[in-house]
C-alpha positions as CSV (number, residue, x, y, z in Angstrom):
1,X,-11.2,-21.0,104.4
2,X,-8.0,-21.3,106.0
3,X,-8.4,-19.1,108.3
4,X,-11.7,-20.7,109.6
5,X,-9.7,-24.1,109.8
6,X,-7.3,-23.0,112.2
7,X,-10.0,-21.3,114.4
8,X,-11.4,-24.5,114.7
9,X,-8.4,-26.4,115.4
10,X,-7.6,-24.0,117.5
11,X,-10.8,-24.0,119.3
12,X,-10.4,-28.2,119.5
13,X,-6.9,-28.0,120.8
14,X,-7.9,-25.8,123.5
15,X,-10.3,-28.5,125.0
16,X,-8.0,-31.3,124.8
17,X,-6.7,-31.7,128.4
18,X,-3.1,-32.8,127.0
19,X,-2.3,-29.8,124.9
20,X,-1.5,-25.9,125.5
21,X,-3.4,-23.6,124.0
22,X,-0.7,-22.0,122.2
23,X,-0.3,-25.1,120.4
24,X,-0.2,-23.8,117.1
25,X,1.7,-20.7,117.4
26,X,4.8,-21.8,114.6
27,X,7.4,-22.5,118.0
28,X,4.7,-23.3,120.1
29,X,6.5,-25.5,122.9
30,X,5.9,-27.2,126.5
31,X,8.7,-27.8,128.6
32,X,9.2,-31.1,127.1
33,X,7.4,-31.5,124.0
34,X,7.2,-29.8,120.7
35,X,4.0,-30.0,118.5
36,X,3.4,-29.8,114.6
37,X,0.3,-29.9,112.9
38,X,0.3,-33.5,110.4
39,X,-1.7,-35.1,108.5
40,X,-1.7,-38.8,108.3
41,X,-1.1,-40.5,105.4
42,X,-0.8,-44.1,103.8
43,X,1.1,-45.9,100.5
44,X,1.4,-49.2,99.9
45,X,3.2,-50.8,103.1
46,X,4.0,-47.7,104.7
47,X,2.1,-45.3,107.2
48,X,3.5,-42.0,107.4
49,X,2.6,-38.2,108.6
50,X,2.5,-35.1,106.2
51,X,4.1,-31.8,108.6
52,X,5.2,-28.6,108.6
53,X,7.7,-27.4,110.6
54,X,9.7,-24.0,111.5
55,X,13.6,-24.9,110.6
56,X,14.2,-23.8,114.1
57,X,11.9,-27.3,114.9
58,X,13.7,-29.5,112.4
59,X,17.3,-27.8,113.4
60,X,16.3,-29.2,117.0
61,X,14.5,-32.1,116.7
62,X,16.2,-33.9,113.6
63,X,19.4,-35.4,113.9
64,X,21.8,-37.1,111.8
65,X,22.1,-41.0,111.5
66,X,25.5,-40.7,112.9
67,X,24.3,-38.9,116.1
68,X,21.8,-41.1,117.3
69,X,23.4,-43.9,119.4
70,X,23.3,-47.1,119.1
71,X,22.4,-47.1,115.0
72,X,25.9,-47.8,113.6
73,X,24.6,-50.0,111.0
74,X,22.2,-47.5,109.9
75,X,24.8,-44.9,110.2
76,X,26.9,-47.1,107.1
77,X,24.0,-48.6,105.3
78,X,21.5,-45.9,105.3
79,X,22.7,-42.6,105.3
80,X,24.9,-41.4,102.5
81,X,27.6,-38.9,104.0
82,X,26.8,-34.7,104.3
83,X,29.4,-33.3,101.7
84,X,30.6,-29.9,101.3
85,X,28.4,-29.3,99.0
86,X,26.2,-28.1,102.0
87,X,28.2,-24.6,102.1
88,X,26.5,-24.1,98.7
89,X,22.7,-24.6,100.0
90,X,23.8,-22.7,103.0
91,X,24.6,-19.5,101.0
92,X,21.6,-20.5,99.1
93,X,19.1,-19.9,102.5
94,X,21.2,-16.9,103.8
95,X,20.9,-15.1,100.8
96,X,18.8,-16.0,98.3
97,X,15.1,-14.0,98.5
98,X,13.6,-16.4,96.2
99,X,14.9,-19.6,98.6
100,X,13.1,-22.6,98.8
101,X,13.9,-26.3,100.0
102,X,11.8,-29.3,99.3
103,X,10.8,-31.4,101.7
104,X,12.8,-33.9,104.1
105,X,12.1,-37.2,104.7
106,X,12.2,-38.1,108.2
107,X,12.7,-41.3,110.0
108,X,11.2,-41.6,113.5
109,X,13.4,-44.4,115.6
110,X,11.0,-46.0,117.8
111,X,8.2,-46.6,115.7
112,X,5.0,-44.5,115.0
113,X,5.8,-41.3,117.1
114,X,2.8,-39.9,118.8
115,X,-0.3,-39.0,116.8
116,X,-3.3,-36.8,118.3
117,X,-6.1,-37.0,115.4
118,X,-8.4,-33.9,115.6
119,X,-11.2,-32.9,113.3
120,X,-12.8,-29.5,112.1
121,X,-16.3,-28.3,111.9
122,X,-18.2,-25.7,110.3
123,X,-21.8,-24.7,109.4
124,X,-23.6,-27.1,107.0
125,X,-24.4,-24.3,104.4
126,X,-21.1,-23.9,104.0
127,X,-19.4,-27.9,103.7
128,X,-15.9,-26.2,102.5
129,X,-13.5,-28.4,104.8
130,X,-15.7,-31.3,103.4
131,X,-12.9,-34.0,103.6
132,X,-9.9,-31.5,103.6
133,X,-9.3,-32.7,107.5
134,X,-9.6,-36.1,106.6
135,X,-6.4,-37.6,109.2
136,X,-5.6,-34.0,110.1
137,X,-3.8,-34.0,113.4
138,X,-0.9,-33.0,115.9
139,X,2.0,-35.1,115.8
140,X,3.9,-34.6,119.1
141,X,7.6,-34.7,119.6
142,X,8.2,-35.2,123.5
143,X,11.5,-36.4,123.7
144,X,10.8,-41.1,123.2
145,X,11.7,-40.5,119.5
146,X,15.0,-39.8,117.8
147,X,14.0,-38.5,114.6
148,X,16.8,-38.6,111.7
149,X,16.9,-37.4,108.4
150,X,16.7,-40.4,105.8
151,X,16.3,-38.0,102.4
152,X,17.6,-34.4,102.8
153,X,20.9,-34.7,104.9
154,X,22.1,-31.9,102.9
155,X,19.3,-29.9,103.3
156,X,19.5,-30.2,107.2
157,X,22.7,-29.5,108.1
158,X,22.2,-26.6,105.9
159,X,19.6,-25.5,107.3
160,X,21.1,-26.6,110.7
161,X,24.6,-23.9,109.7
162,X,22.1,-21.3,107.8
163,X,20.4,-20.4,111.1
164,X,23.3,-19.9,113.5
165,X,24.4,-17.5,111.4
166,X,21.4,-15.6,111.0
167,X,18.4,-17.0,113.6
168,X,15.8,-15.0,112.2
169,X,15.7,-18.1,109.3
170,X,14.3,-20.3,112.4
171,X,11.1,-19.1,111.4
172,X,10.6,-20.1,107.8
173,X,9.0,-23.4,107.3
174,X,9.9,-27.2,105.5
175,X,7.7,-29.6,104.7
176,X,8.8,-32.8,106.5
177,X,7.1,-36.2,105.9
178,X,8.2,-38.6,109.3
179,X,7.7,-42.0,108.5
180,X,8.6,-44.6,111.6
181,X,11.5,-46.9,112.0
182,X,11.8,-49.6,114.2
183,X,15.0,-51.0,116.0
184,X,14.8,-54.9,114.1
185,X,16.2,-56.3,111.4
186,X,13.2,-56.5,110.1
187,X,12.4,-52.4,110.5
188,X,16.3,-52.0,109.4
189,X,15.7,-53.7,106.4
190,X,12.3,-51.7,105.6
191,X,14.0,-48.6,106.1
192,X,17.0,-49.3,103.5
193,X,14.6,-50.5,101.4
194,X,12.7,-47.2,101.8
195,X,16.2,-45.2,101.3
196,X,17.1,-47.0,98.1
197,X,14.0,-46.1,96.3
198,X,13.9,-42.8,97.2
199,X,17.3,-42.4,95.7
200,X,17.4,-44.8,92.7
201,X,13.7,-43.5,91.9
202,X,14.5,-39.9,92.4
203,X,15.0,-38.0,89.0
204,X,17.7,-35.0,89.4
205,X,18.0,-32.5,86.8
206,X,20.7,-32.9,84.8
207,X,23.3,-30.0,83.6
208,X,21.3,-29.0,80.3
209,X,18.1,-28.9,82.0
210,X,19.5,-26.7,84.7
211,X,20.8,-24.3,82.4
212,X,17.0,-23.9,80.7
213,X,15.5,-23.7,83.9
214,X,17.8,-22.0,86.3
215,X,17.2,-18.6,87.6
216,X,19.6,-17.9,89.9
217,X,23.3,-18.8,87.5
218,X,23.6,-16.0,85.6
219,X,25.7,-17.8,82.9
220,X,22.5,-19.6,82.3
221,X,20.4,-17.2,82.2
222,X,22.5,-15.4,79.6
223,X,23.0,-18.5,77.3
224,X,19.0,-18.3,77.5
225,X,19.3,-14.7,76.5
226,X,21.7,-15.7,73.3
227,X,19.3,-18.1,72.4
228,X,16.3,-15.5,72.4
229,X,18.2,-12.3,71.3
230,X,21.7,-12.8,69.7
231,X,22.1,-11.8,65.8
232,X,23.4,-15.3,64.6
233,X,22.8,-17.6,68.0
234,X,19.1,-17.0,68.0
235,X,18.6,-18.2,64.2
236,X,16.7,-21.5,64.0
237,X,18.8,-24.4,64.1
238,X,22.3,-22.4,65.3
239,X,22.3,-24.2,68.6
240,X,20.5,-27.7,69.2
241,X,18.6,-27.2,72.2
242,X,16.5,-30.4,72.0
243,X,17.7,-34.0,70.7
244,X,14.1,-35.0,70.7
245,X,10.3,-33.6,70.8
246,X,8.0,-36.4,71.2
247,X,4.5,-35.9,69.5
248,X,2.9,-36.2,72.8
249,X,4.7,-33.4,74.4
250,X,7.8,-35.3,75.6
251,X,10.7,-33.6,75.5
252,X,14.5,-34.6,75.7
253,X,17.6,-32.0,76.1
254,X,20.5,-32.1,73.7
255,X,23.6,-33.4,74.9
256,X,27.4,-31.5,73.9
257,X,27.5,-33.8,70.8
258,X,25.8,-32.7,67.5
259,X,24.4,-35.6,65.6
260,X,25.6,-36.7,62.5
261,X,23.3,-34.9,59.8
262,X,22.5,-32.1,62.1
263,X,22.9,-28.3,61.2
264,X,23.7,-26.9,64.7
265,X,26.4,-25.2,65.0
266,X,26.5,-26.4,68.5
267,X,24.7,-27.4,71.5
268,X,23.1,-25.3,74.3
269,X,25.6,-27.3,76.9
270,X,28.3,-26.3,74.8
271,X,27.2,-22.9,74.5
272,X,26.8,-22.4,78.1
273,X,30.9,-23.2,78.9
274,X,31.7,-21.0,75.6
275,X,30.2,-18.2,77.8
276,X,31.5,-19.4,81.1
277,X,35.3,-19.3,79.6
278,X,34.5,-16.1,77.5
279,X,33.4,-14.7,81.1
280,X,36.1,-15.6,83.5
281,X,36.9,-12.1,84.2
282,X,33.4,-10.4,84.6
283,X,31.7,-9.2,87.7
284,X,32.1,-11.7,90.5
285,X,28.7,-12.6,91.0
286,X,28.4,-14.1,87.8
287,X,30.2,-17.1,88.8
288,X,27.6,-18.1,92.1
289,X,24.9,-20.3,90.7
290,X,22.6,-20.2,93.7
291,X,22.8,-16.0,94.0
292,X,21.1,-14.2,91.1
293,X,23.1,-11.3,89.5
294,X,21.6,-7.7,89.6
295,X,19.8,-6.9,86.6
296,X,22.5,-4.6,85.8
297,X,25.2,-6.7,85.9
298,X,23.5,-9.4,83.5
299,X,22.8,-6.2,81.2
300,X,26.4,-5.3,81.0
301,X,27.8,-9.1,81.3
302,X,25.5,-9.6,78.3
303,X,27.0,-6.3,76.2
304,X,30.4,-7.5,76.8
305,X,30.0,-11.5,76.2
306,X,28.2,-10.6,73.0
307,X,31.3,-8.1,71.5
308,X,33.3,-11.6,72.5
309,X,30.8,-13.6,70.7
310,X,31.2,-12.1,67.8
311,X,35.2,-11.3,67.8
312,X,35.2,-15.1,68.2
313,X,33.2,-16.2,65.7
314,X,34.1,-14.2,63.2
315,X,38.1,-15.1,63.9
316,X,37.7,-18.6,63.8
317,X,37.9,-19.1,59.7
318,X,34.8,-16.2,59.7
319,X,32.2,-19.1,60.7
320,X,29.1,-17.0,60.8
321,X,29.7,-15.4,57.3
322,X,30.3,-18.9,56.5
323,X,27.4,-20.9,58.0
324,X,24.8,-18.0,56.8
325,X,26.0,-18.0,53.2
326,X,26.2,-22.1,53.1
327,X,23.3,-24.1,51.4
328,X,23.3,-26.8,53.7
329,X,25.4,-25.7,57.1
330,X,25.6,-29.4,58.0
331,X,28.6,-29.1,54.6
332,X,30.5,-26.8,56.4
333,X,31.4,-29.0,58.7
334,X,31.9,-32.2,57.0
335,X,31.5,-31.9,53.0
336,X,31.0,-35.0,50.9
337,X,34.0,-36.3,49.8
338,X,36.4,-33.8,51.6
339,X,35.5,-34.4,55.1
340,X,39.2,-33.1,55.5
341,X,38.7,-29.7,54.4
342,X,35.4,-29.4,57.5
343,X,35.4,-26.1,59.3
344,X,36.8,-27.0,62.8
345,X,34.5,-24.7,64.8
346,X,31.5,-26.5,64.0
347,X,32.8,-29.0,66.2
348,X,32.2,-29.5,69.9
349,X,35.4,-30.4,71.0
350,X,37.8,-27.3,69.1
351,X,34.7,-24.7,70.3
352,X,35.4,-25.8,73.9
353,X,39.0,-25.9,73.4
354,X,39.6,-22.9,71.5
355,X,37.9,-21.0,74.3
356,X,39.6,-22.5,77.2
357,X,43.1,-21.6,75.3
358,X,42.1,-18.3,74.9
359,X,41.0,-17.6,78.7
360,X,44.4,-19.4,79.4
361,X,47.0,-17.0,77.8
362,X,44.9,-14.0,78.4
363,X,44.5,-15.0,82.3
364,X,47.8,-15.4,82.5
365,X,48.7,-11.9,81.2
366,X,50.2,-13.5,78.1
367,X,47.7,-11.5,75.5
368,X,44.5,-10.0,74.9
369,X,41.9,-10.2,74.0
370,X,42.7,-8.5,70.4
371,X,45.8,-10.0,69.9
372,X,43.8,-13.3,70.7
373,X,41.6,-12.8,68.4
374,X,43.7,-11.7,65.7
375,X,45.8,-15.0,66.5
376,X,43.2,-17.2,66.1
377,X,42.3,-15.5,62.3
378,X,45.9,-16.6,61.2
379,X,44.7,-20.4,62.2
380,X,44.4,-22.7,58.8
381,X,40.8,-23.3,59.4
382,X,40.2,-26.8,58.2
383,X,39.4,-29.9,60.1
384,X,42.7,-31.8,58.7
385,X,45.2,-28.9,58.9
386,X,46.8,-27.7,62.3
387,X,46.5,-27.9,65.4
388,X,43.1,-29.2,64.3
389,X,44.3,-32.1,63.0
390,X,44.9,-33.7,66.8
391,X,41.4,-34.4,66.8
392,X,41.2,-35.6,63.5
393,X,41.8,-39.4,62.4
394,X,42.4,-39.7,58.3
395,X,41.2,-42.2,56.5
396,X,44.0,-43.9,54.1
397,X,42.9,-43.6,50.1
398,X,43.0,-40.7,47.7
399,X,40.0,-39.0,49.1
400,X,40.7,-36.6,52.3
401,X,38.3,-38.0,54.4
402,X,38.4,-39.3,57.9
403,X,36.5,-38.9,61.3
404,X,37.0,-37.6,64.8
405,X,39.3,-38.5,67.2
406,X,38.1,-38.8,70.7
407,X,39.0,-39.4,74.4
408,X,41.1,-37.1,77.3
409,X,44.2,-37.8,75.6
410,X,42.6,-36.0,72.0
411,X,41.3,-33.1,74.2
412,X,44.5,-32.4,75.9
413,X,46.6,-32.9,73.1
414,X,44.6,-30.1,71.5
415,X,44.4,-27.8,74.1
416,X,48.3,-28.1,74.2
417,X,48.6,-27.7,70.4
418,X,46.2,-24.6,70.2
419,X,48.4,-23.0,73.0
420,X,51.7,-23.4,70.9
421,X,50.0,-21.8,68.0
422,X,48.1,-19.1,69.5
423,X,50.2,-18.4,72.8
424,X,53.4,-19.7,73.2
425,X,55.6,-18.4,76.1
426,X,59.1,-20.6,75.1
427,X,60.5,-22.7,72.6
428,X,60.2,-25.3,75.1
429,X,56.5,-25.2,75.1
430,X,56.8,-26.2,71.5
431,X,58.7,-28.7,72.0
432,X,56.7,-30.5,74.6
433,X,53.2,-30.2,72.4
434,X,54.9,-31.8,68.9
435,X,56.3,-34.8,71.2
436,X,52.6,-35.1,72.6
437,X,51.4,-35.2,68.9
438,X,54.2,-37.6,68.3
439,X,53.4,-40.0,71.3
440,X,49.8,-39.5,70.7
441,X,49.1,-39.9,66.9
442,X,52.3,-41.5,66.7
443,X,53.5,-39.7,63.8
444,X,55.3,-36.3,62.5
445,X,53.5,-33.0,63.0
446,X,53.0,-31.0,60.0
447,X,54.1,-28.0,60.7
448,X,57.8,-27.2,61.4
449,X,58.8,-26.2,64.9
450,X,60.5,-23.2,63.4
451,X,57.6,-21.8,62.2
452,X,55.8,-21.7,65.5
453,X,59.3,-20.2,67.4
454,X,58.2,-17.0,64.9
455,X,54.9,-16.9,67.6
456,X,56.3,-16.8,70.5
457,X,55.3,-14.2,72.7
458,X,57.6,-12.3,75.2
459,X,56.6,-11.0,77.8
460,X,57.1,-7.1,78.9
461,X,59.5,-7.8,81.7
462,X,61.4,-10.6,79.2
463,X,60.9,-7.7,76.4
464,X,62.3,-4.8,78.9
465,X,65.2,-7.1,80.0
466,X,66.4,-8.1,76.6
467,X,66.6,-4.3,75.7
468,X,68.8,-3.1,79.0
469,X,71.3,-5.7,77.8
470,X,71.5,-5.0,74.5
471,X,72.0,-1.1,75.7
């Protein structure tokens, strides 16, 4: 059917005394104008045109609010600013095979650019384009219209950077939808308006939804593959994935928290940066979300992030042995009565801060991962003992109960604590993390600096130094 449609349009163009007959070719172009096939198309107030266009048409013909002269206010008012966050959708078009951009939306300054309706026709018997050209047209770009991109300035310099560097792109198509502005206050205020609902209305995915549905980040298609495969992650009710499922089908993504009642031993964001810390160091191409690893580098990244895995959990206070053999897991982290003595590493915060402190020391060369491990083993493993106890906030009376602590200050103050305990390079460090306790929780830690001095770790030059002097 397609086919037939664009003999016949073909067939029509060639009769219209205006147009060349190599008007559809993809860059088909006269000395001064540049057509596109549209479709015209109205909503409420507005009358707009449904095209497709090469990026080699949009790279030439659509500007930036900021180019076009005269337009200063809609420069300011309209048109948020093109970030550097274009570099990442250009490396996205250059070398992504599974690339694809959604569509631009397209102001033409000057009012309704020109518009050349044309219709189709075929055999009765047939009566397949049967309204499918309804408003089916040429729109014409000759040069009285500055056209400038009022949704999808990223997208267009992009596009704009992506095919100087590699011109063969100028061929691959965008939809574009052109809508017309005029030069009045009136026509500047329809076209913010226009802007402002586009935006506030848009709905962006947010950072759990991208990591369920992202191909091309290999950390999320891997925290997808722990979900499906692992030993322990995969169980029902390990990791909270959703925080609601509507009877009708609705669905709603869990956030880093776990709910109070809940099982989960975490969440599926949470998950996702346990893996990212856990693979700093693995093939490069891991860490660029908008370039797919090989298969076999997600095969091996998965073997080795797994072994972590399960190093890690079972050297935090042995939480899988622990969370499979409890009755109720939700008791492991805060039991009745004793919310003091709750495992730590069913929480959020210590997951995320344990593994940050271990990609610390170990990027720095300070240990490895074994002796990381085995460090985190000697750990007193309960929610109100230390370094744990940062993020912990007792509640006065004979019972050890309490809640948690929250805010920067909590997080950092743990992340300095667990690197004292684990990893400390100095006395000094020590020093510096019991007067953040001090300043923080504004009272004494519990555990004697002394007894931390015994951890410190020195490093092989210190270690080589230390024995030439004492030779």
């Amino acid at each position: 059917m397609l086919a037939k449609a664009r003999s016949c349009v073909r067939s029509l163009l060639s009769q219209h005394s205006t147009l060349a007959p190599k008007l559809l070719k993809k860059e088909s172009v006269m000395p001064t104008k540049t057509f596109v096939p549209a479709f015209k198309a109205r909503v409420g107030e507005w009358e707009y045109y449904l095209c497709l266009m090469s990026y080699a048409q949009v790279a030439r013909e659509v500007q930036f609010a900021y180019e076009l002269g005269g337009n200063k206010d809609l420069g300011t008012m309209i048109q948020r600013g093109v970030g550097a966050r274009t570099a990442e959708i250009t490396e996205y078009l250059l070398t992504n095979p599974h690339r694809f951009l959604g569509s631009l939306v397209v102001a033409a300054w000057g009012g309704h650019p020109e518009y050349i309706p044309l219709t189709m026709e075929e055999s009765a018997e047939q009566g397949m384009l049967a309204g499918v050209d309804r408003e089916f047209g040429v729109l014409t770009f000759d040069g009285t219209h500055q056209f400038f991109a009022l949704d999808g300035q990223h997208r267009l310099r992009a596009i704009k950077d992506a095919i100087k560097r590699k011109p063969d792109l100028g061929s691959e198509d965008i939809g574009v939808v052109v809508v017309p502005h005029f030069d009045s206050e009136e026509g500047r205020r329809k076209t913010r308006r226009l802007f402002t609902n586009i935006n506030k209305n848009a709905v962006t995915t947010n950072k759990q939804e991208n990591i369920a549905l992202d191909e091309d980040d290999g950390f999320a298609i891997l925290t997808r593959r722990f979900l499906d495969d692992h030993e322990f992650i995969s169980k029902q009710g390990v990791v909270q994935v959703f925080s609601k499922q509507g009877t009708e089908g609705e669905l709603k993504l869990a956030t880093r928290q776990v709910p109070v009642g809940q099982s989960a031993w975490t969440t599926i964001g949470v998950l996702y940066d346990i893996l990212r810390e856990l693979g700093f160091d693995l093939d490069g191409s891991m860490h660029k979300v908008s370039v797919r690893a090989t298969d076999e580098v997600l095969d091996e990244s998965y073997e080795i992030l797994s072994e972590r895995m399960e190093s890690l959990l079972d050297s935090c206070g042995e939480l899988r042995r622990l969370y499979l053999g409890a009755a109720s897991p939700k008791e492991l982290r805060t039991p009745k009565g004793h919310e003091h003595d709750g495992h730590p590493f069913m929480r959020p915060i210590v997951q995320t801060a344990v593994v940050k402190t271990l990609r610390h020391a170990i990027e720095q060369g300070t240990i490895d991962w074994d002796e990381g491990f085995q460090r985190l083993s000697m750990l007193d493993w309960r929610m109100g003992a230390a370094p744990f106890v940062a993020a912990w906030n007792e509640t006065p009376g004979e019972r050890a109960t309490g809640k948690m602590a929250t805010g920067k200050d909590i997080s950092d103050l743990l992340l300095e604590l667990l690197s004292a305990h684990v990893a400390p390079k100095s006395k000094a460090q020590i020093e510096r993390a019991i007067r953040s306790y001090r300043s923080v929780k504004g009272k004494r830690y519990p555990v004697p600096i002394d007894d931390l001095v015994d951890g410190i770790i020195i490093s092989p030059v210190a270690s080589s130094m230390a024995a030439e002097e004492n030779n």
